[in-house]
PAZAGU-847882 format. One line per field, with one value per residue (C-alpha): residue number from 1; x, y, z. Coordinates in pm, whole numbers, plus 50000, padded with zeros to 5 digits. Layout:
PAZAGU-847882
n c(NUM  ...)
u c(X  ...)
v c(Y  ...)
w c(Z  ...)
//
This chain:
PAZAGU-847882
n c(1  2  3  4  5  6  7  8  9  10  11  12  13  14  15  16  17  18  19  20  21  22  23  24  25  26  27  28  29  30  31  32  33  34  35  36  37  38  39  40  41  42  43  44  45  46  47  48  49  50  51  52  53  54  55  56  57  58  59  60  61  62  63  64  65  66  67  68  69  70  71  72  73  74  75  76  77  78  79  80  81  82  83  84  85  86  87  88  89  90  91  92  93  94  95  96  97  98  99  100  101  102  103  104  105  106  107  108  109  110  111  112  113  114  115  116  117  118  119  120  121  122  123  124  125  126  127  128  129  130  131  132  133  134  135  136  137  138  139  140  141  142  143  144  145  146  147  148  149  150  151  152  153  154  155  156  157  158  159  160  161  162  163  164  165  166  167  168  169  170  171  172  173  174  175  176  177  178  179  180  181  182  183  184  185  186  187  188  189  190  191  192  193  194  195  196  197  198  199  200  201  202  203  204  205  206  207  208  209  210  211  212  213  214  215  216  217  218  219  220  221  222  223  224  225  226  227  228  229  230  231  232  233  234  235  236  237  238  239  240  241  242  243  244  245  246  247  248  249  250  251  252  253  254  255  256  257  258  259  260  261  262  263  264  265  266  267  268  269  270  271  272  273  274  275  276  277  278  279  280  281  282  283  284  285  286  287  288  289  290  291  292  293  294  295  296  297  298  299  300  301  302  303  304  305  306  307  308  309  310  311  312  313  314  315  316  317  318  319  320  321  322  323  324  325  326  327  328  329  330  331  332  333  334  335  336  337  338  339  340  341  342  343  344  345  346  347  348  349  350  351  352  353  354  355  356  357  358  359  360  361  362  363  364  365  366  367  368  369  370  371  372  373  374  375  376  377  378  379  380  381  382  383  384  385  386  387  388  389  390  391  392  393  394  395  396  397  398  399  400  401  402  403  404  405  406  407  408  409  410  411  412  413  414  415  416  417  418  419  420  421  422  423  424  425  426  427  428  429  430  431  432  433  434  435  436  437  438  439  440  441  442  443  444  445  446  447  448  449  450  451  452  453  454  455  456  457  458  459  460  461  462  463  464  465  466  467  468  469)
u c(24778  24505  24296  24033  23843  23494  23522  23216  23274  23456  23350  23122  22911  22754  22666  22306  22260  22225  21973  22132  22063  22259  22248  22395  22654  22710  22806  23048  23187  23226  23337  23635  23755  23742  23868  24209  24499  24569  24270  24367  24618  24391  24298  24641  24763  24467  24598  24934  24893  24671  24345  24309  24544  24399  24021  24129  24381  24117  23825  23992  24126  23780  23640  23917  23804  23457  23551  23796  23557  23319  23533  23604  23193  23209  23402  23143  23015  23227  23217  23138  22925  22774  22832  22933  23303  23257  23591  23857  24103  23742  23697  24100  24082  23791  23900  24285  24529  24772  25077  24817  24669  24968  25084  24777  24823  25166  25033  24775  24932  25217  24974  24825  25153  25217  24813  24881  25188  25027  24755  24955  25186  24929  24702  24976  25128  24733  24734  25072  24845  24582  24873  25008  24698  24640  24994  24839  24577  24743  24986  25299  25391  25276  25299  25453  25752  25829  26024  25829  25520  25735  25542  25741  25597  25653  25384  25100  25228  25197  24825  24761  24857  24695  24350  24395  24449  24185  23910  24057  23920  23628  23368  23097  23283  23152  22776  22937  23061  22796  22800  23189  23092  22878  23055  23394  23149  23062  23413  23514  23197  23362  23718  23663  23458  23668  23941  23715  23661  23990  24122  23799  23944  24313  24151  23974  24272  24204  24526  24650  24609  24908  25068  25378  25658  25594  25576  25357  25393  25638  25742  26002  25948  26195  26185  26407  26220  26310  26180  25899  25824  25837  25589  25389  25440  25327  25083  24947  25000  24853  24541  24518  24603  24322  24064  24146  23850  23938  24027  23656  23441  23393  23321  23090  22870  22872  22586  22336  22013  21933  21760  21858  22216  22475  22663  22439  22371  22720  22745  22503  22675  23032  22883  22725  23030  23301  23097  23059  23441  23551  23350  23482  23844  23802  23622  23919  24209  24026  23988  24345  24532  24318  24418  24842  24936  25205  25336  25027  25029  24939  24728  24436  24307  24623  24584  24740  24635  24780  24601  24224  24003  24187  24374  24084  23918  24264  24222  23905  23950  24274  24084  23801  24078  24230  23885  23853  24201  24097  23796  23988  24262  24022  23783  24077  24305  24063  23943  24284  24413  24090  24147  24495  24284  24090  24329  24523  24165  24103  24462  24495  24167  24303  24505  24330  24535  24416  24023  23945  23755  23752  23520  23588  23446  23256  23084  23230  23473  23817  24040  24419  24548  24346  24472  24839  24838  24615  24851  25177  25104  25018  25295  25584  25395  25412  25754  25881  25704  25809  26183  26278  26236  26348  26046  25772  25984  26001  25642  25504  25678  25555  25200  25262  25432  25157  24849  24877  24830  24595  24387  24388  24615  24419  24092  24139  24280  23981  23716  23904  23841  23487  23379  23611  23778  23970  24337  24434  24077  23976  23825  24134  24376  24230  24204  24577  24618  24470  24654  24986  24886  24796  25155  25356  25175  25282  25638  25653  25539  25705  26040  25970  25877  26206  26376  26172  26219  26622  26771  27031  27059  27132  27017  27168  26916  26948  26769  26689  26589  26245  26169  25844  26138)
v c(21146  20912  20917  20662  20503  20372  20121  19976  19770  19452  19112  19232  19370  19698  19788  19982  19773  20072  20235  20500  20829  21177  21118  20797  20887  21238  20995  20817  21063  21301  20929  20888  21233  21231  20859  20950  20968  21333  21412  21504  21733  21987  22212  22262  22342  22598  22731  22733  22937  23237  23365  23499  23267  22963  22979  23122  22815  22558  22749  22734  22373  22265  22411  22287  21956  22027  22053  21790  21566  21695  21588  21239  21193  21253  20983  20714  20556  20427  20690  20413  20209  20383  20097  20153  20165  19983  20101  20425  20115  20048  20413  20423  20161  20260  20594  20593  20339  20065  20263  20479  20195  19993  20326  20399  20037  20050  20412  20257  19932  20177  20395  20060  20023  20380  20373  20022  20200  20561  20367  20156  20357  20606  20403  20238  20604  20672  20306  20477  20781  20558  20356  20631  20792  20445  20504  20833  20684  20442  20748  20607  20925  21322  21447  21384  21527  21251  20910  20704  20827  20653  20365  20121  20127  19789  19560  19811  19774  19418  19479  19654  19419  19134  19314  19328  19019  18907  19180  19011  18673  18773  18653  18884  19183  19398  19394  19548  19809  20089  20000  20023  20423  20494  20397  20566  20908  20844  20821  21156  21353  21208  21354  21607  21743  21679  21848  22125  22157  22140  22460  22629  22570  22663  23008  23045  23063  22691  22560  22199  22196  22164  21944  21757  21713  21397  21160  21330  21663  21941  22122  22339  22702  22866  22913  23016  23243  22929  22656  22886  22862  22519  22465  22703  22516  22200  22291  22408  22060  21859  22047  22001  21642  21606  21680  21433  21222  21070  20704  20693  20884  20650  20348  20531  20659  20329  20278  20556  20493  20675  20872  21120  21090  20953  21220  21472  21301  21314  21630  21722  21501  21600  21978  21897  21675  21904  22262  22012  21928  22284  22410  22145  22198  22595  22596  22376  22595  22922  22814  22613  22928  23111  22865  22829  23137  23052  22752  22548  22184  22032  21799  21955  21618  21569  21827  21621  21726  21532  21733  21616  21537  21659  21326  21087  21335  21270  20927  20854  21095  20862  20543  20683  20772  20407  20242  20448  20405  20056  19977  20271  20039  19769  19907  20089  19778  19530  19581  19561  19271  19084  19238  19033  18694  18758  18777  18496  18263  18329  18267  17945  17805  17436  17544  17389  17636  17901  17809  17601  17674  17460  17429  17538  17414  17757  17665  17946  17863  17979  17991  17921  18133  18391  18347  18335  18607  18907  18743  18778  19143  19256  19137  19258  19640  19648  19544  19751  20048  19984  19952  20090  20509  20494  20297  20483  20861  20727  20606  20935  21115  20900  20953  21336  21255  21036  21273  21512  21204  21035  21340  21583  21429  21087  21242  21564  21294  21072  21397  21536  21175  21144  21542  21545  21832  22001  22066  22420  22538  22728  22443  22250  22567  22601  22226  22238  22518  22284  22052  22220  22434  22120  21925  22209  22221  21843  21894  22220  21986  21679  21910  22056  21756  21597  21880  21800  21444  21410  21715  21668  22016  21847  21508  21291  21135  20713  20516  20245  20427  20504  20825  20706  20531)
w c(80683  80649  80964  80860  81108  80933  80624  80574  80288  80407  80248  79999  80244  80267  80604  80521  80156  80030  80297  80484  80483  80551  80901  80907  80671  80877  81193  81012  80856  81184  81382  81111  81187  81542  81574  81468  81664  81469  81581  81926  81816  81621  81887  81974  81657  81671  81937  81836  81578  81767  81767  81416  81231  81424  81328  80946  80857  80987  80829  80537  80541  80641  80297  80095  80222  80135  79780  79731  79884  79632  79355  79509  79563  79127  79099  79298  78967  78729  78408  78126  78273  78589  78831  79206  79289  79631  79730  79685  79499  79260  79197  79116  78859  78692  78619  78551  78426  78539  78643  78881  78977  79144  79276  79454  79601  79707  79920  80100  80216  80360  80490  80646  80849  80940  81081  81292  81413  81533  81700  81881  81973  82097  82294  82483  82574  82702  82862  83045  83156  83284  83480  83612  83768  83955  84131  84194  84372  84557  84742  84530  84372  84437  84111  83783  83860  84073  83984  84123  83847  83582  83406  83177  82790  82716  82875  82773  82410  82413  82621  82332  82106  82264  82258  81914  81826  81999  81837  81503  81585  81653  81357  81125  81312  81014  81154  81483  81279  81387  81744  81742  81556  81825  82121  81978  81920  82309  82443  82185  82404  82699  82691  82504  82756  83033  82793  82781  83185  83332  83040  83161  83515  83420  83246  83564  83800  83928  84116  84042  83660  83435  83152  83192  82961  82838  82528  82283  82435  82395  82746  82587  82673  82471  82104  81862  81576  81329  81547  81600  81195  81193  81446  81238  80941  81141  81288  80926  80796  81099  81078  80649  80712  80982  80769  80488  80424  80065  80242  80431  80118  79844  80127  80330  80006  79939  80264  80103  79910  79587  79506  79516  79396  79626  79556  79687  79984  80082  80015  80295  80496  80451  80510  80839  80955  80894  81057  81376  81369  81299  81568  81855  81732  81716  82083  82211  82020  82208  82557  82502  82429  82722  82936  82838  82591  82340  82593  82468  82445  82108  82246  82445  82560  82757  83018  83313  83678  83976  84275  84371  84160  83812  83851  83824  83514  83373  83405  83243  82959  82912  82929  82700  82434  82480  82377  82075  81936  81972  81786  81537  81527  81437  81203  80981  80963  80909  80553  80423  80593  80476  80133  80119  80306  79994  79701  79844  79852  79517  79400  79598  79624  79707  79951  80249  80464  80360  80243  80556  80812  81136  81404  81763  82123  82130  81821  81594  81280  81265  80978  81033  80829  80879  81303  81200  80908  81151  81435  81262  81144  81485  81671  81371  81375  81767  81815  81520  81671  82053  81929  81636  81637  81266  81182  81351  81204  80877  80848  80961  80702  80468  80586  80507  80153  80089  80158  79855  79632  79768  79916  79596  79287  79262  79322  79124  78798  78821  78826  78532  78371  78453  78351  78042  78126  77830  77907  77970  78017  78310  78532  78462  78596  78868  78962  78923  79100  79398  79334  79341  79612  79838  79716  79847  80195  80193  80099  80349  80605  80528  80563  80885  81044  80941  81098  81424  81445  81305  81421  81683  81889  82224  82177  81975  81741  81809  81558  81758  82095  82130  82223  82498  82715)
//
């Protein structure tokens, strides 16, 4: 899936003009991993699959990424005429023809819907966590077991959602973009440590710490040996999918100064980013498995405690995870739906509508249809996703569909293109070999997580039921 979180180029804008370094580009790099819901399920699917096959599969996804990313940092300057592709759509069109080009575009605008729907759906589900804690703390409920711990969805979706809309107003958001980096890498050190504490605690015999069966979380105790393989496989895919960086790449080389080579900078970058990941999400996946054995909860972030003080530790990591989903939310969704404010400006330049500005009481200028078109798309992706299962299930599977193009085929096409790679020679086997490999984890995945999300066993699968409620 594409867990993109940092986008610097949005109105022809670069966010360093060309000045940053491999530090800067490290922290972006390690924020768009870490900003993603998916994210928080790594170390659990670490865990899940043991001690040695745990560290090996993410070892080895994390250098898969390293190359693949090296192939999509080839692909920065256009192969003719050396110019910057701004943009993974630039790099696309400058290296392969129509037909690829319009289905690269079609991916990513889904892929735009599917991300507005995980992060919504996720941060109000933390929003929940945070709510329920309160009625901790006001002596409504003991524990989670009890009723009267249950927290409706609905008005933290449309909290959510309101937020949002509001962040979208707000104008020249793109020089806030490094701020918004740096406070999302502060709220990741914040609950991931407490993460990290409370399994320390549960490994060290510390009463009071548990998870609960709840949205996101699987409580079930008993598995068969076939819905043991699927986790497997799952848990295989999640953690490829986690690492995908082709949708943040191109956008974030766009912010380093040459010399030397963009490419090479990047490079360094995507090295240092992805040994800092691995080592988090391995350190998590070890003391997570410690801590719960083969009843591990894929997320290690939500370990809930309801006894003194684990509920209050519980709370904040919650709250820290609901202000990084949101300026996530923001800083992934906003190039595109500018992209379309764009195309429709140029199209339609006497359309007053759409071109005008008007002045406001605050002394800022707001455009109309920019209000109505960012409003519009917020409030249709929230209510889809807080009614309509079928449209949050199939999204998700398209997400893992659409990650072997996007992550390998595009960018392993376009480095053919710009090295001239002879068919059938041994750089072009074994890029194919990559390629194929990658496109059957996808499928493998893509299968088992239809088996998770439409198979009936005891519950009848309703379409139009959320499965948070």
């Amino acid at each position: 899936m594409p867990n993109v979180f940092v986008l610097p180029y949005i109105y022809n804008i670069s966010l360093f003009d060309g000045a940053g370094t491999v530090w800067s580009a490290c922290v972006f790099l390690t924020t768009a991993i870490v900003a993603s819901p998916l994210f928080l399920s790594l170390p659990g699917n670490v865990a899940q699959l043991g001690w040695v096959a745990g560290p090996a599969v993410i070892i080895f996804f994390s250098l898969v990424t390293f190359h693949t990313s090296a192939l999509l940092c080839a692909c920065y300057r256009s192969p003719v005429t050396t110019k910057r592709n701004h943009t993974y759509m630039d790099a696309i069109r400058s290296n392969l023809d129509g037909a690829k080009v319009k289905i690269c575009l079609v991916i990513q605008y889904l892929n735009l819907l599917a991300a507005a729907s995980e992060y919504t759906v996720f941060a109000a589900l933390m929003m929940m966590h945070v709510a329920r804690d309160i009625k901790y703390w006001l002596s409504k409920c003991r524990n989670a077991a009890d009723h009267a711990c249950y927290v409706n969805p609905m008005p933290y979706f449309m909290a959510f959602a309101v937020a949002q809309i509001i962040l979208f107003q707000i104008p020249k958001f793109p020089q806030l973009r490094m701020s918004f980096s740096i406070l999302c890498l502060i709220m990741f050190v914040l609950y991931s440590g407490i993460g990290l504490g409370l399994a320390i605690a549960k490994v060290a015999g510390v009463h009071g710490i548990y998870y609960t069966d709840l949205p996101l979380t699987d409580g079930n105790n008993t598995t068969t040996p076939a819905q043991k393989i699927l986790k497997i496989i799952r848990a295989v895919g999640d953690i490829a999918h986690a690492y995908d960086l082709s949708a943040v790449l191109i956008e974030i080389m766009d912010t380093v100064k040459s010399p030397p080579s963009e490419a090479e900078t990047m490079k360094k970058a995507t090295r240092r980013s992805l040994i800092l990941t691995t080592f988090v999400s391995m350190l998590h996946g070890f003391l997570l498995f410690a801590a719960f054995g083969n009843n591990v909860p894929p997320r290690v972030f939500l370990l809930h405690g309801f006894y003194k003080p684990y509920w209050q530790l519980d709370m904040i990591a919650s709250a820290a995870i609901v202000i990084q989903l949101s300026g996530g939310y923001q800083i992934y969704l906003l190039p595109i739906l500018a992209m379309v404010e764009e195309t429709l400006a140029e199209r339609f330049p006497d359309n007053e509508f759409i071109t005008k500005d008007i002045k406001i009481p605050t002394g800022c200028k707001l455009n109309l249809f920019r209000l109505v078109w960012r409003t519009l798309f917020v409030i249709t992706t929230t209510v889809l996703s807080m009614f309509l299962t079928i449209y949050v299930d199939l999204l998700k599977l398209f997400q893992i569909l659409a990650f072997w193009p996007i992550a390998v085929y595009f960018p392993v096409e376009m480095y053919m293109v710009q090295k001239k790679i002879p068919k059938w020679s041994k750089r072009w086997i074994c890029l194919q070999i990559l390629s194929v490999g990658w496109l059957i984890v996808s499928i493998a995945t893509a299968a088992a997580s239809s088996v998770d999300i439409f198979s009936t066993g005891s519950n009848y699968y309703d379409p139009f039921k959320p499965k948070y409620f």
